[in-house]
PDB file with one MODEL, atoms N, CA, C and O in Angstrom:
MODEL        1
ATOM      1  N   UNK A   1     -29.745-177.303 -37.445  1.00  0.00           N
ATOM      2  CA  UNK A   1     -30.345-176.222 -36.693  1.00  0.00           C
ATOM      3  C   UNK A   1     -29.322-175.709 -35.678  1.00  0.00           C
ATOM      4  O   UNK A   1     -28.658-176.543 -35.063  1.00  0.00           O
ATOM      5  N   UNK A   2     -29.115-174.224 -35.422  1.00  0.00           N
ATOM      6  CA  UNK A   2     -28.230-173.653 -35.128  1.00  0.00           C
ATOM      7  C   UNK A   2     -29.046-173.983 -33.041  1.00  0.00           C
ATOM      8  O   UNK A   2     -30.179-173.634 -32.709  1.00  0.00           O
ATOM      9  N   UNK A   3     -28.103-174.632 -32.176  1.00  0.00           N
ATOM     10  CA  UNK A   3     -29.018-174.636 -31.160  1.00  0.00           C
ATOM     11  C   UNK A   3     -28.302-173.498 -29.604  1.00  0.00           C
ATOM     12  O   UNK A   3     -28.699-173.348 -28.448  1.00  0.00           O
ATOM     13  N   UNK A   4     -27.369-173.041 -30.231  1.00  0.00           N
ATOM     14  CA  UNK A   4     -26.633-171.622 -29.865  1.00  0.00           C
ATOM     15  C   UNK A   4     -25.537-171.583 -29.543  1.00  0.00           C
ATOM     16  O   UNK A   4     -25.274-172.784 -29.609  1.00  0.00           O
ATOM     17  N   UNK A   5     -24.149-170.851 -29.055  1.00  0.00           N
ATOM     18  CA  UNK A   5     -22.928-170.191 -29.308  1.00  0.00           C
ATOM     19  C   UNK A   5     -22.199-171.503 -28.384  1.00  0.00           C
ATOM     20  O   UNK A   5     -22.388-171.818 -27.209  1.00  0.00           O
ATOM     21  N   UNK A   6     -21.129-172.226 -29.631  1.00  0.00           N
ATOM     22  CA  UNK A   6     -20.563-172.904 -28.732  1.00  0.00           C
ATOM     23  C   UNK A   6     -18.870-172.275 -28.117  1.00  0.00           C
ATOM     24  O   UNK A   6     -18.440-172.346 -26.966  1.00  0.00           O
ATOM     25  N   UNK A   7     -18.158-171.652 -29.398  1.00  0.00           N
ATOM     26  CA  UNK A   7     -17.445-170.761 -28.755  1.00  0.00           C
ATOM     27  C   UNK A   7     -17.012-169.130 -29.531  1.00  0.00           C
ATOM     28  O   UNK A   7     -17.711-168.695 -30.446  1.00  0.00           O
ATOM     29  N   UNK A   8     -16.179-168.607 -29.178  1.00  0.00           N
ATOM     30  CA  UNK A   8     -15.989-167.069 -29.480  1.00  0.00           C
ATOM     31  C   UNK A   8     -14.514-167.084 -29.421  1.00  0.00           C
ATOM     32  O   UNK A   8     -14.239-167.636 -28.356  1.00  0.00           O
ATOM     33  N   UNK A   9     -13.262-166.702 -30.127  1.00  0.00           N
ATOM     34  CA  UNK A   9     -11.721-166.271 -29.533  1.00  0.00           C
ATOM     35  C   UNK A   9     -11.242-164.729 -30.657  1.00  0.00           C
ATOM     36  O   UNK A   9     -11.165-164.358 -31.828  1.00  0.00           O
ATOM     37  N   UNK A  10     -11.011-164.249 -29.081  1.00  0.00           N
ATOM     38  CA  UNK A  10     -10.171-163.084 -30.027  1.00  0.00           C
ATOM     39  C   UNK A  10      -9.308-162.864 -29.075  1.00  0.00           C
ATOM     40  O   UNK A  10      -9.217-163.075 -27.866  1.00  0.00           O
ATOM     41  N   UNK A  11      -8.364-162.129 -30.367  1.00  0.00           N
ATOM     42  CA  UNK A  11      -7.150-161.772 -29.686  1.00  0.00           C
ATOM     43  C   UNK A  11      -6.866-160.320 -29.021  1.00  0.00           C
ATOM     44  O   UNK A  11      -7.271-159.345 -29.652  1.00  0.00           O
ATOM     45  N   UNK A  12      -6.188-160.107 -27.774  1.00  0.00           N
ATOM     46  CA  UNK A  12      -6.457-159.126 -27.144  1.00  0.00           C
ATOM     47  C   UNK A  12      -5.032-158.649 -27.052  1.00  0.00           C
ATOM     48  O   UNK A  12      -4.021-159.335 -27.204  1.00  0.00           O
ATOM     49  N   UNK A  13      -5.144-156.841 -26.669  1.00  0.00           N
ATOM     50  CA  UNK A  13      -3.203-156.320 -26.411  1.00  0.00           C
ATOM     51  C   UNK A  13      -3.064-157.205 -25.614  1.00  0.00           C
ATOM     52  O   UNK A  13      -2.337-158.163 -25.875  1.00  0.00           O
ATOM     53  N   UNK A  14      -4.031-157.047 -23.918  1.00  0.00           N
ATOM     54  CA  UNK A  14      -3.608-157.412 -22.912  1.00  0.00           C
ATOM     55  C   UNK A  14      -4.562-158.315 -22.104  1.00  0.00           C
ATOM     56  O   UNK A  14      -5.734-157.945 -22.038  1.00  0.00           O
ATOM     57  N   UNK A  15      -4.255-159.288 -21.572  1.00  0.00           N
ATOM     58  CA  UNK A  15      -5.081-160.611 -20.706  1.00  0.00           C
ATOM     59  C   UNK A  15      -5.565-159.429 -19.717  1.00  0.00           C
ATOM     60  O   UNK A  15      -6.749-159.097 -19.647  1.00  0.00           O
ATOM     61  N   UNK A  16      -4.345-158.711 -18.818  1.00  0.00           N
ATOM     62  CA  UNK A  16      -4.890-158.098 -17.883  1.00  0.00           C
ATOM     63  C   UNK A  16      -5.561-157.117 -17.691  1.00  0.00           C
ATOM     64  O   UNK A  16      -6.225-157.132 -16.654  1.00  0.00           O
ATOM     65  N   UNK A  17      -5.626-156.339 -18.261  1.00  0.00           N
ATOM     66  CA  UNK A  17      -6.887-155.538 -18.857  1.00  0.00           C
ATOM     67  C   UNK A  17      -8.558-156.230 -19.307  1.00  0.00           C
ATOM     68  O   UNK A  17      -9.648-155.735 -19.020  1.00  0.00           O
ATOM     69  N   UNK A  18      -8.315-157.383 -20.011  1.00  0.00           N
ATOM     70  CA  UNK A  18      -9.340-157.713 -20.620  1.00  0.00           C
ATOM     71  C   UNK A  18     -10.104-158.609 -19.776  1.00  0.00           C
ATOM     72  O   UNK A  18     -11.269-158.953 -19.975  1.00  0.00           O
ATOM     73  N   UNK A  19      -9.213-159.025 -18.638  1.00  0.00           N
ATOM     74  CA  UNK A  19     -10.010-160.143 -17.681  1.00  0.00           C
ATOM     75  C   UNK A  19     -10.997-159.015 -16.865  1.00  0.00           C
ATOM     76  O   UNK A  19     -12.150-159.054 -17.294  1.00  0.00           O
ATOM     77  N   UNK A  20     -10.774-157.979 -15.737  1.00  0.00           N
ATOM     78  CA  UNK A  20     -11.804-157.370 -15.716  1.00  0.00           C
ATOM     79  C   UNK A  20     -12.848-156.629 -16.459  1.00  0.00           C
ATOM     80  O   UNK A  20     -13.921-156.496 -15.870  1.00  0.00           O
ATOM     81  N   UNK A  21     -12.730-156.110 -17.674  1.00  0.00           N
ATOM     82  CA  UNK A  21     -13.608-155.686 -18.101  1.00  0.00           C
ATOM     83  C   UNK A  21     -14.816-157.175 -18.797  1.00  0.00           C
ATOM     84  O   UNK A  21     -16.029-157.018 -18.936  1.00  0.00           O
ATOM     85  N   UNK A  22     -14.133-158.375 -19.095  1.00  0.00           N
ATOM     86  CA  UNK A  22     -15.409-159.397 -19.263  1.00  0.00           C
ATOM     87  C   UNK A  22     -16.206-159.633 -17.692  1.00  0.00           C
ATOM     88  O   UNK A  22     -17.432-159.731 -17.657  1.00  0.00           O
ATOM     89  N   UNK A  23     -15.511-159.697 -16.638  1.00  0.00           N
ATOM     90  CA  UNK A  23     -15.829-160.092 -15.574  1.00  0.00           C
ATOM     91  C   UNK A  23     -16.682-159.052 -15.476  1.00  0.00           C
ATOM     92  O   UNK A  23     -17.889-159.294 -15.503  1.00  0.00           O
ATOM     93  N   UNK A  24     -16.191-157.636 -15.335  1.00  0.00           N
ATOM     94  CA  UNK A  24     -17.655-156.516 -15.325  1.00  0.00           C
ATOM     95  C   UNK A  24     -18.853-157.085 -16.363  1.00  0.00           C
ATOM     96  O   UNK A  24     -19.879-156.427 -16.188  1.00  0.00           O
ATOM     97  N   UNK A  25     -18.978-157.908 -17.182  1.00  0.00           N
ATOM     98  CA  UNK A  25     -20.004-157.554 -18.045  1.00  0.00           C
ATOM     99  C   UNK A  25     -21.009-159.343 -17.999  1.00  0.00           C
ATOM    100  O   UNK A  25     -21.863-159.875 -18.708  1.00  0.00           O
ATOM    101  N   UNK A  26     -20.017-159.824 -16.340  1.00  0.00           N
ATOM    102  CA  UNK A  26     -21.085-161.061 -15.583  1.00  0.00           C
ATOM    103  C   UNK A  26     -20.089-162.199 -15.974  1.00  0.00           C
ATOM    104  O   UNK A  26     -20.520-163.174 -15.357  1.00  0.00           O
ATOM    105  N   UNK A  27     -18.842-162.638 -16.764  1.00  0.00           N
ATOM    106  CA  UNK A  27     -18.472-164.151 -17.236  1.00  0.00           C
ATOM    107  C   UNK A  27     -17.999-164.356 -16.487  1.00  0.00           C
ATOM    108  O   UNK A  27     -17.574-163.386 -15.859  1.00  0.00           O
ATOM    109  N   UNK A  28     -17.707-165.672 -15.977  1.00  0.00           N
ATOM    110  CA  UNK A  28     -16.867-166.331 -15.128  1.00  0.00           C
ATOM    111  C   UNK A  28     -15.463-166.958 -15.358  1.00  0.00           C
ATOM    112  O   UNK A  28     -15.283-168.086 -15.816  1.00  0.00           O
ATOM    113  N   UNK A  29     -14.660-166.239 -15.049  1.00  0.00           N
ATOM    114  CA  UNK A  29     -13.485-167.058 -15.417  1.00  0.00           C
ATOM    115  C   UNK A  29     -13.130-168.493 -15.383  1.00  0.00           C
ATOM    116  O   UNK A  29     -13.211-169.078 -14.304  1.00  0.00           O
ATOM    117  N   UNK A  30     -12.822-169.000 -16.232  1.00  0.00           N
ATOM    118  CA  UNK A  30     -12.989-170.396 -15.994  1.00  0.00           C
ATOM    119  C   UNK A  30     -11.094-170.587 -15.908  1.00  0.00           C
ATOM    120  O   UNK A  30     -10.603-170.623 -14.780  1.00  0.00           O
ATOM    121  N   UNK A  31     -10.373-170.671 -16.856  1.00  0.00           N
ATOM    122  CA  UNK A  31      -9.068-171.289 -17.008  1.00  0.00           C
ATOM    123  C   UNK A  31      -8.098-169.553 -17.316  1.00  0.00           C
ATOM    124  O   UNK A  31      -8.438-168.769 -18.203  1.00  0.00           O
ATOM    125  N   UNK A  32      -7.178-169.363 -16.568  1.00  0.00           N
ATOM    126  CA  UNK A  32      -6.471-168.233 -17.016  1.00  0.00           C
ATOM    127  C   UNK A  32      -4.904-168.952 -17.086  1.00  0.00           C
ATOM    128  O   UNK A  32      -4.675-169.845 -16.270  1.00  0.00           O
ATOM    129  N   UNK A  33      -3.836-168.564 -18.055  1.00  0.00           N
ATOM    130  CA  UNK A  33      -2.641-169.101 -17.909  1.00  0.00           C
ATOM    131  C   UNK A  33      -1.609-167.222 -18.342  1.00  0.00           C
ATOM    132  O   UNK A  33      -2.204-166.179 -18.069  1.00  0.00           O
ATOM    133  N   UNK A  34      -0.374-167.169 -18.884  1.00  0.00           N
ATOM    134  CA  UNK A  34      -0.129-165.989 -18.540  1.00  0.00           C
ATOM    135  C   UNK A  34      -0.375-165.127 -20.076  1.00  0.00           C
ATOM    136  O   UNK A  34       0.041-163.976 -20.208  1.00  0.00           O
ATOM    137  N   UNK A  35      -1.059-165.814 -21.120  1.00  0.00           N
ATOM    138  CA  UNK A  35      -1.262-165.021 -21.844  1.00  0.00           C
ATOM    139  C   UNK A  35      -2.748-165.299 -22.995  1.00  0.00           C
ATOM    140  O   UNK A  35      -3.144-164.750 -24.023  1.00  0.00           O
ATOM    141  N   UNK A  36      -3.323-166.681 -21.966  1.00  0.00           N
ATOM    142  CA  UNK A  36      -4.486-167.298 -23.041  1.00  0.00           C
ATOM    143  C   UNK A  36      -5.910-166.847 -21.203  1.00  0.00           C
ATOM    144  O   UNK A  36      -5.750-167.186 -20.030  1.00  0.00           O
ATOM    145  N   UNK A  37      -6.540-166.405 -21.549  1.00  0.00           N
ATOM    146  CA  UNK A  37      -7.953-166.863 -20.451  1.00  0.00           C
ATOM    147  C   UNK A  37      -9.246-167.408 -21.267  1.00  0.00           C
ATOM    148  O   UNK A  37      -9.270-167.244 -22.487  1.00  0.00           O
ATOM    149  N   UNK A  38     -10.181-167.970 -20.691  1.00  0.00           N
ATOM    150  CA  UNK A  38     -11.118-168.256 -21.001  1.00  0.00           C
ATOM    151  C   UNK A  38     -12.150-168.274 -20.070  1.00  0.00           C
ATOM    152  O   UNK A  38     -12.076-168.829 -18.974  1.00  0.00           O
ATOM    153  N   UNK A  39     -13.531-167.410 -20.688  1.00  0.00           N
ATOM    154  CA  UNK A  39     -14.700-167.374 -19.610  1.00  0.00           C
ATOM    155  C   UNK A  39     -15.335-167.810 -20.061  1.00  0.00           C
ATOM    156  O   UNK A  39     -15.261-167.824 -21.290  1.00  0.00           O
ATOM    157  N   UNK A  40     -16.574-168.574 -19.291  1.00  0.00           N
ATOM    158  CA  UNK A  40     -18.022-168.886 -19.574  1.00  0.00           C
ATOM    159  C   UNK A  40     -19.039-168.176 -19.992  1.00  0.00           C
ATOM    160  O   UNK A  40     -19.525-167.312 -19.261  1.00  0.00           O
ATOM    161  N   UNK A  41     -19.505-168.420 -21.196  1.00  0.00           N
ATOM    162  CA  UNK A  41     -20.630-167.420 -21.361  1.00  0.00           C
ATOM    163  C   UNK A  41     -22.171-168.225 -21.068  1.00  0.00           C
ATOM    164  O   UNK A  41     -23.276-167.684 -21.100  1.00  0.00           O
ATOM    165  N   UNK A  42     -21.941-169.323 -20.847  1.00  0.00           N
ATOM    166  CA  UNK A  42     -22.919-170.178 -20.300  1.00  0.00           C
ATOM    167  C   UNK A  42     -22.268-171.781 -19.770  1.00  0.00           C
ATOM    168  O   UNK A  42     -22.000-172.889 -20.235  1.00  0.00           O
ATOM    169  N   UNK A  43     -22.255-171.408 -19.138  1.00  0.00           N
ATOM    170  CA  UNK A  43     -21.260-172.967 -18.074  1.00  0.00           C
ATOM    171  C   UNK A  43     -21.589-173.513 -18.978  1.00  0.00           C
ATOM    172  O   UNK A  43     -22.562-173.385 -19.721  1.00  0.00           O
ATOM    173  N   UNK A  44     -20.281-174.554 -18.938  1.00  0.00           N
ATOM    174  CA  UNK A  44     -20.411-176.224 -19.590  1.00  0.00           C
ATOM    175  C   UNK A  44     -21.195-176.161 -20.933  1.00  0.00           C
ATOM    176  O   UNK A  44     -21.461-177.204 -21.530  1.00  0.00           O
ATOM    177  N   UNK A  45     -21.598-174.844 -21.450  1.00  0.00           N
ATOM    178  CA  UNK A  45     -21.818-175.297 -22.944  1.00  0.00           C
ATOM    179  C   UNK A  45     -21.122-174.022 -24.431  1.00  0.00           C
ATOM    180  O   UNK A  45     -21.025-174.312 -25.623  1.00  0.00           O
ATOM    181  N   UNK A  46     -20.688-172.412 -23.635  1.00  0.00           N
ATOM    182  CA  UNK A  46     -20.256-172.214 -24.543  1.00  0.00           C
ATOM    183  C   UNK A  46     -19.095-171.140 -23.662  1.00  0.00           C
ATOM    184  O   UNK A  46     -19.282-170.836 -22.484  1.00  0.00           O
ATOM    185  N   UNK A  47     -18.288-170.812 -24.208  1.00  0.00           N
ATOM    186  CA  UNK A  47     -17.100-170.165 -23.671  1.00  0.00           C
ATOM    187  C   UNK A  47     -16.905-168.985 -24.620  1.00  0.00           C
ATOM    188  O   UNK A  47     -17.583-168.735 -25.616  1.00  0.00           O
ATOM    189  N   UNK A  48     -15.257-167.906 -23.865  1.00  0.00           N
ATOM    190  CA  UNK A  48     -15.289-166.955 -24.471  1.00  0.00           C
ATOM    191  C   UNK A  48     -13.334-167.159 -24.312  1.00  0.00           C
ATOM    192  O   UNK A  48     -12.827-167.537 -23.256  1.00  0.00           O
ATOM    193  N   UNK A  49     -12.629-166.872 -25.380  1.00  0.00           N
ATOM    194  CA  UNK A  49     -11.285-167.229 -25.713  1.00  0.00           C
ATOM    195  C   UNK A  49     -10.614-166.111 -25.909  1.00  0.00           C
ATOM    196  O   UNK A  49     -10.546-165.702 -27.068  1.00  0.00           O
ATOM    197  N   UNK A  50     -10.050-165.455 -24.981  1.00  0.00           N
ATOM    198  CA  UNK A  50      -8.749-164.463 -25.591  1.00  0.00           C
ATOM    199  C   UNK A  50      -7.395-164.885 -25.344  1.00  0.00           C
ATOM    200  O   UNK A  50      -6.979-165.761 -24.586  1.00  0.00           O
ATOM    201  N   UNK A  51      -6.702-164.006 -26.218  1.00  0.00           N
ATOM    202  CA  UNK A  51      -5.533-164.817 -26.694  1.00  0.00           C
ATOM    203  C   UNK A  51      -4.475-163.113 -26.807  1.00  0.00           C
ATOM    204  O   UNK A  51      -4.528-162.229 -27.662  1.00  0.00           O
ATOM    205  N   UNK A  52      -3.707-163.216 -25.698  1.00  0.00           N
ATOM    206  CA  UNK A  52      -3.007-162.266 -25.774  1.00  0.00           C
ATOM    207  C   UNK A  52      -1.741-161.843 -26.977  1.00  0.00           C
ATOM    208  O   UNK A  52      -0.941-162.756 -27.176  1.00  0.00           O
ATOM    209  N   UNK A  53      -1.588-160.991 -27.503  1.00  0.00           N
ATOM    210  CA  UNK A  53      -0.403-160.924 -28.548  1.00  0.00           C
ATOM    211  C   UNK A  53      -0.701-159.907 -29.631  1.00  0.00           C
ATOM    212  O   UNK A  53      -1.854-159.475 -29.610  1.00  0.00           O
ATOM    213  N   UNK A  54       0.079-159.451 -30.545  1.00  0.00           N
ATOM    214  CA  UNK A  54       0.099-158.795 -31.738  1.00  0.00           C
ATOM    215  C   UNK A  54      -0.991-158.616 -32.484  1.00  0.00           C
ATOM    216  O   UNK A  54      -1.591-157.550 -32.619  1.00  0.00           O
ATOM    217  N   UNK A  55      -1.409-160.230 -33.250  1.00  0.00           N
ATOM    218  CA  UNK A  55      -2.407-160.413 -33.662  1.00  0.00           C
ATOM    219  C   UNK A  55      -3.589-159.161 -33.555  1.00  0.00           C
ATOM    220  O   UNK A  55      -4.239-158.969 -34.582  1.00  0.00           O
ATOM    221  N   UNK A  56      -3.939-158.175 -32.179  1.00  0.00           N
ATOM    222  CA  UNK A  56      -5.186-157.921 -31.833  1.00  0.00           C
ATOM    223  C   UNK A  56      -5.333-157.037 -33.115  1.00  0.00           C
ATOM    224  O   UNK A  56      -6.421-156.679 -33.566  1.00  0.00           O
ATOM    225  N   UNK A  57      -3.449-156.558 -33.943  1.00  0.00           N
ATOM    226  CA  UNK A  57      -3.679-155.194 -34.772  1.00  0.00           C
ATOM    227  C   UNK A  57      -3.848-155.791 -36.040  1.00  0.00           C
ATOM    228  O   UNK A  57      -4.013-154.910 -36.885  1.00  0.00           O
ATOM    229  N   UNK A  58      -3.874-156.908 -36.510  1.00  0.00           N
ATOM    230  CA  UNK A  58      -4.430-157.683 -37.833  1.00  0.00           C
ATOM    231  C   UNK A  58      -5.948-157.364 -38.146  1.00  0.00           C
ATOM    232  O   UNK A  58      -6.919-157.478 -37.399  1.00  0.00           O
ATOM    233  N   UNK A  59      -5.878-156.900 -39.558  1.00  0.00           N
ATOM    234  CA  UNK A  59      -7.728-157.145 -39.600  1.00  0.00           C
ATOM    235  C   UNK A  59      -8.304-158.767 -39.771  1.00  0.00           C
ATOM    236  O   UNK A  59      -7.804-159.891 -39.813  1.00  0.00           O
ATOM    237  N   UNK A  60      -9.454-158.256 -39.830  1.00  0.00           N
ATOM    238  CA  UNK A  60      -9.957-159.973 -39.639  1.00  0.00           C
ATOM    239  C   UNK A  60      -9.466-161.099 -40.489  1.00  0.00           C
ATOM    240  O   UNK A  60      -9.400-161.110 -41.718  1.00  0.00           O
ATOM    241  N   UNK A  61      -9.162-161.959 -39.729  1.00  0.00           N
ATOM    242  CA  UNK A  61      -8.877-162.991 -40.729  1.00  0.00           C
ATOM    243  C   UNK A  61      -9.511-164.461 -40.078  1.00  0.00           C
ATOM    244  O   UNK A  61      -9.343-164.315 -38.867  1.00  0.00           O
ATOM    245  N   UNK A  62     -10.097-165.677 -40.277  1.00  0.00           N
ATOM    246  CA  UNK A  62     -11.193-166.709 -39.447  1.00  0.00           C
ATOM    247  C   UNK A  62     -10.155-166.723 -37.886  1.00  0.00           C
ATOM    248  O   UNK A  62     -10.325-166.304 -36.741  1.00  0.00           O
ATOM    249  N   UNK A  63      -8.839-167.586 -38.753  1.00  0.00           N
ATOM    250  CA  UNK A  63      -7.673-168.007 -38.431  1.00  0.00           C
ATOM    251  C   UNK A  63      -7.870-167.416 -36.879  1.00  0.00           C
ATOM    252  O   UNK A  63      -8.080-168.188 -35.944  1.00  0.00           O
ATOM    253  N   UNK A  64      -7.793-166.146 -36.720  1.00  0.00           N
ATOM    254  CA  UNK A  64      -7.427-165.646 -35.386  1.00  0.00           C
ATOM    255  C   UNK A  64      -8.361-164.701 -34.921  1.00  0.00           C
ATOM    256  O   UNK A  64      -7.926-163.776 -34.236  1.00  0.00           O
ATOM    257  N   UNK A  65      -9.719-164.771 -35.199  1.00  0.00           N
ATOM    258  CA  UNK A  65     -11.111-164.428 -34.801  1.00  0.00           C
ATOM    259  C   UNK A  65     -11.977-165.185 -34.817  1.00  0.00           C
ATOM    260  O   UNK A  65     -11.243-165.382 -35.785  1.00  0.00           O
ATOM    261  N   UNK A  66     -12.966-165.991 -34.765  1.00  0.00           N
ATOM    262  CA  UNK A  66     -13.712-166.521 -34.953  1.00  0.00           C
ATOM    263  C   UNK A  66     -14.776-167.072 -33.730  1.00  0.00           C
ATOM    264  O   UNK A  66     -14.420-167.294 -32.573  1.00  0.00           O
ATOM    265  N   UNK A  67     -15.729-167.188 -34.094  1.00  0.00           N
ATOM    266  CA  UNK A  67     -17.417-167.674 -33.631  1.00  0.00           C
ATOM    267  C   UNK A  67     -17.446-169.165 -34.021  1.00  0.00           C
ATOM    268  O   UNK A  67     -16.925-169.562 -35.063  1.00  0.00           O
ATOM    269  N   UNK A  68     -17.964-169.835 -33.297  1.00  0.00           N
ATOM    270  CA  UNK A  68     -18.527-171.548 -33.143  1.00  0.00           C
ATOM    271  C   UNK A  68     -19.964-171.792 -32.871  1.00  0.00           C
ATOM    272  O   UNK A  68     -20.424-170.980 -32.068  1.00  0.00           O
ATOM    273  N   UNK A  69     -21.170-173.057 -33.496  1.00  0.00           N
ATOM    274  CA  UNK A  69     -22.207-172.368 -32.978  1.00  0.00           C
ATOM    275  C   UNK A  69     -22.124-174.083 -32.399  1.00  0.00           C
ATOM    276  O   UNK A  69     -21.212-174.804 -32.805  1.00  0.00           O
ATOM    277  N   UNK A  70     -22.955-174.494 -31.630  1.00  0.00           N
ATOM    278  CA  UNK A  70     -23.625-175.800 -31.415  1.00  0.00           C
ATOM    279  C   UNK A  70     -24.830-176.230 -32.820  1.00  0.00           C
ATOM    280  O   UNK A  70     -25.387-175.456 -33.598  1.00  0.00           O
ATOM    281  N   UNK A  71     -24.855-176.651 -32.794  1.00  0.00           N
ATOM    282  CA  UNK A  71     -26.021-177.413 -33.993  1.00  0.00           C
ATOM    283  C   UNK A  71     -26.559-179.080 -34.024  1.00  0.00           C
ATOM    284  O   UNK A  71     -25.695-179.929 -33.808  1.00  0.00           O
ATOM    285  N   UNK A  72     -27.374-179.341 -34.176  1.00  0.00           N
ATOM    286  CA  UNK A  72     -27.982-180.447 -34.435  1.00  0.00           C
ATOM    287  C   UNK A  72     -27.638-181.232 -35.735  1.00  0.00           C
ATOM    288  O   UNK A  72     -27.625-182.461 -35.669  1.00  0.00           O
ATOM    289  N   UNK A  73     -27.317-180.514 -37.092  1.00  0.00           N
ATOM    290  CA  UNK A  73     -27.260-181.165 -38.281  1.00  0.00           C
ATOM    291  C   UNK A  73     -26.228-182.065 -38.228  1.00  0.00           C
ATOM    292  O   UNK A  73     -25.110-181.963 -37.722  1.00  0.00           O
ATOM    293  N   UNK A  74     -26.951-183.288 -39.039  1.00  0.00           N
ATOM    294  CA  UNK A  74     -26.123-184.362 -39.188  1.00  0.00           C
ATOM    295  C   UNK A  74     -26.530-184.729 -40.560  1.00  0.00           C
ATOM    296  O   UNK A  74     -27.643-184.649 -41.080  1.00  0.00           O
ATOM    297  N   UNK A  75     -25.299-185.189 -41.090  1.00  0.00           N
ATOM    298  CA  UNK A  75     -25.207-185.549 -42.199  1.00  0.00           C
ATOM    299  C   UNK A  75     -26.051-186.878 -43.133  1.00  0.00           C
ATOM    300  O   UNK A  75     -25.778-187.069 -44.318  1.00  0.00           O
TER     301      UNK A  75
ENDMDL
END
């Protein structure tokens, strides 16, 4: 059972650009370094990952986009 979003990463042109516009839209910055940040989209259980570089002009591929969920299933 899917029990909700454990994480999110995409890749962005720019950290500095992209840190205020998440912060406008309520996340909390949690860890910034000079080209990776990461915000909270719910403390201590799921986060939000950008990753500055090239990459942003690739179409999708998992590798360097991708969604995480929390879940219960066990094998």
């Amino acid at each position: 059972m899917i029990e909700g979003l454990y994480e999110v990463h995409l890749p962005v042109e720019s950290i500095d650009i992209s840190i205020p516009f998440y912060k406008k839209l309520g996340l909390e910055l949690a860890w910034k370094d000079e080209d990776t940040a990461f915000f909270w989209i719910e403390k201590g259980k799921s986060w939000l990952g950008l990753w500055e570089g090239k990459q942003y002009k690739i179409p999708y591929h998992p590798s360097i986009r991708h969604i995480a969920f929390r879940t219960t299933y066990k094998n």
